[in-house]
C-alpha positions, 0 to 999 in steps of 0.5 A: 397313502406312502410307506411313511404314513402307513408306517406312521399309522401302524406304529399308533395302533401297535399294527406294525406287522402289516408291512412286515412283508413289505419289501418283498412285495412287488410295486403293484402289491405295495401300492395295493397293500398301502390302499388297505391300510388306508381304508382301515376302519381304526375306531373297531379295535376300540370296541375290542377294549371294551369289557366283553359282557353277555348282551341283555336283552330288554323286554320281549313281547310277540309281534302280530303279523299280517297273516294270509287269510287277511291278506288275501282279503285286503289283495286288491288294495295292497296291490293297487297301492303297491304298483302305485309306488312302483309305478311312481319310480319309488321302489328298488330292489337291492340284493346282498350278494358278497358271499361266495358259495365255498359251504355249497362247495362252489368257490365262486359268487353263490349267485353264479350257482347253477341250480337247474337239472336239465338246463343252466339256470343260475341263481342270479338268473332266477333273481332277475326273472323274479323281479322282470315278472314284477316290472313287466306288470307294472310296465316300468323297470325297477332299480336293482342294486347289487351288494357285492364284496371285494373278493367276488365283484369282478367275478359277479360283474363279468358274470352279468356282463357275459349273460347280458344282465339276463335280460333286464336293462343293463342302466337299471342295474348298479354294482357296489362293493360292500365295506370290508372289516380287519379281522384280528387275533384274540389280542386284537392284531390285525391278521394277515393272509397274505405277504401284501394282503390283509385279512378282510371280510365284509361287514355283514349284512347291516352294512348294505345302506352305508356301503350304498352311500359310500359308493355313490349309489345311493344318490343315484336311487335318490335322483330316480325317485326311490324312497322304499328300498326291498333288500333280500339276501341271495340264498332264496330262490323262491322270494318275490322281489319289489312284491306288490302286495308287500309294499302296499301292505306296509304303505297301507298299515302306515308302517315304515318297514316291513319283514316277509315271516313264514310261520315256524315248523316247530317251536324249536325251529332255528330261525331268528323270531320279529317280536318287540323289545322294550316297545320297538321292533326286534329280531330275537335268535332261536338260542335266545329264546327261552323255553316259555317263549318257545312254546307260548301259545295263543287262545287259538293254540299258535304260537306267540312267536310264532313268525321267522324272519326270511331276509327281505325286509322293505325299509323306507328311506328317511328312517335309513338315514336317521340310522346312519345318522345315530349309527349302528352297533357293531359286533365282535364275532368269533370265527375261524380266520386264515392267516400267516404265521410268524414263518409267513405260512398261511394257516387255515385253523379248524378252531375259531382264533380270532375275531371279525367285525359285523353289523347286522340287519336285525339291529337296524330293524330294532332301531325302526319306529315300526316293522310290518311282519307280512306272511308269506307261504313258505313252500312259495316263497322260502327256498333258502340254499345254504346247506350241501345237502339236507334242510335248505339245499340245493335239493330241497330247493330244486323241490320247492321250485319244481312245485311252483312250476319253474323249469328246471 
């Protein structure tokens, strides 16, 4: 694109004021800002027009998991089947890592946090070694796909490269950059954060599978074979990756996904909840919930929705493709966005002032024939760090993996 036609393009959108600082930008910054512009996504100002209304949910029924005790009793053949597929080539391993760990107070990739004691143990690290156990069991090393975003793929890349991929091989291992979205004021103007750089910020974690088509990483998993494809967030240390059991249990069931739950603490427990909506498989957050579902309970006294949501989740490839095909709901969120001012200063607001573009996990699972909840323990599988201090940080992560003997 050249100044005419991003000029031109502006003008369409009432957008003028992303070259507003054009000539003071340097040929570099031009060239770059121009790249942007380009890559804008215009249909979501489109959404913004739309008249803003409280979500209805449809009909709300719990969701039976696949608990441990039958688990354990079906182990021998979900595993079989599990390492089966892994074995065949048919499994990968994608990890969501575009955030950086600025709540940790850690301006760099989340995944590069350091989380031993005595030791270097990065986050990154621990993934790797969770997933290298599960491909030297099965003796065949597993596709693992990293989501990153613009702002922390060459920190993540370089990251790798300077610890030798932690011993996993390097031809296994792809880095794709997640789509990024405009932000824009309550108006619906696109902000900027800089003379020559847009406000941007990743499309949110339901992106993962479209930006792995975008980047030409998708066809790479299909020449290898992969059809079930185990996507897991960077935040928990703990989580077993491409798990045996897990994706023979899903197999097995005749499921075409599955989501690892832990059972609440509490009914009021923050997390979101797997149920059903409207006969479908369906994510419902922990706000949204209404007092009776909170404390609704079985003939055997557990709760009725019962099983939160971990953010590893297996999903087979034919039904990703059919989503992409229907295409996924995008949501307008509220945040708290730097921009410049009309003085051209950048300012950092303690209020939401505008608004981001997000497509989530939790709607590509409601638009699924079915989901799997699979339980999982959570003192061996749930160690989430998002917190500095308290509930899920970094110290009761460190507590968590020290109980289930990993050095630190």
């Amino acid at each position: 694109m050249n100044y005419v036609e991003a000029l031109n393009v502006t003008k369409k959108y009432n957008q003028e004021q992303l070259l507003k600082y054009y000539d003071r930008l340097s040929e570099i910054e031009k060239v770059e800002l121009l790249r942007q512009i380009a890559n804008i996504d215009w249909s979501l100002l489109a959404i913004l027009k739309k008249e803003k209304r409280e979500h209805q949910r449809g009909v709300l029924e719990p969701l039976d998991a696949i608990e441990t005790q039958e688990i354990q009793q079906k182990k021998d053949i979900f595993y079989q089947t599990g390492m089966k597929a892994i074995q065949e080539g048919k499994v990968a391993a994608v990890l969501l890592a575009g955030g950086q760990g600025t709540r940790l107070g850690f301006d760099k990739p989340k995944g590069m946090l350091n989380v031993g004691e005595t030791k270097e143990l990065f986050l990154f690290e621990q993934l790797i070694n969770n997933v290298t156990e599960v491909a030297k069991a099965a003796d065949t090393w597993i596709p693992f796909y990293i989501m990153t975003s613009e702002k922390n793929q060459t920190d993540t890349i370089n990251f790798f490269e300077e610890n030798h991929y932690f011993g996993y091989p390097k031809e296994y291992i792809k880095f794709f950059m997640q789509e990024m979205a405009p932000s824009v004021d309550y108006n619906g103007k696109i902000l900027l954060e800089g003379y020559g750089r847009i406000s941007l910020s990743p499309n949110g974690n339901g992106g993962w599978f479209s930006s792995m088509k975008k980047s030409g990483v998708l066809e790479d998993a299909k020449h290898r074979g992969v059809i079930w494809f185990n996507i897991f967030s960077v935040d928990n240390v703990l989580q077993k990756i491409a798990d045996p059991l897990f994706i023979g249990a899903t197999i097995e069931n005749g499921n075409v996904s599955g989501a690892k739950v832990v059972k609440k603490v509490e009914p009021e427990e923050r997390v979101g909840v797997l149920c059903k909506e409207d006969g479908k498989p369906a994510i419902v957050e922990y706000y949204e919930m209404t007092n009776e579902m909170l404390t609704a309970k079985k003939e055997n006294g557990d709760l009725q929705y019962s099983f939160g949501v971990t953010l590893n989740y297996l999903f087979h490839l034919d039904q990703l493709e059919d989503i992409l095909n229907d295409e996924m709901p995008t949501h307008v969120v509220e945040k708290k966005i730097p921009y410049l001012n009309e003085q051209g200063n950048l300012i950092k607001p303690d209020q939401p002032n505008g608004y981001k573009f997000e497509q989530l996990v939790l709607d590509m699972i409601h638009m699924l024939d079915n989901c799997l909840p699979y339980e999982v323990i959570r003192k061996e599988e749930f160690a989430p760090i998002k917190n500095r201090t308290g509930v899920d940080s970094l110290e009761s992560a460190r507590l968590l993996m020290k109980e289930n003997g990993i050095p630190l």
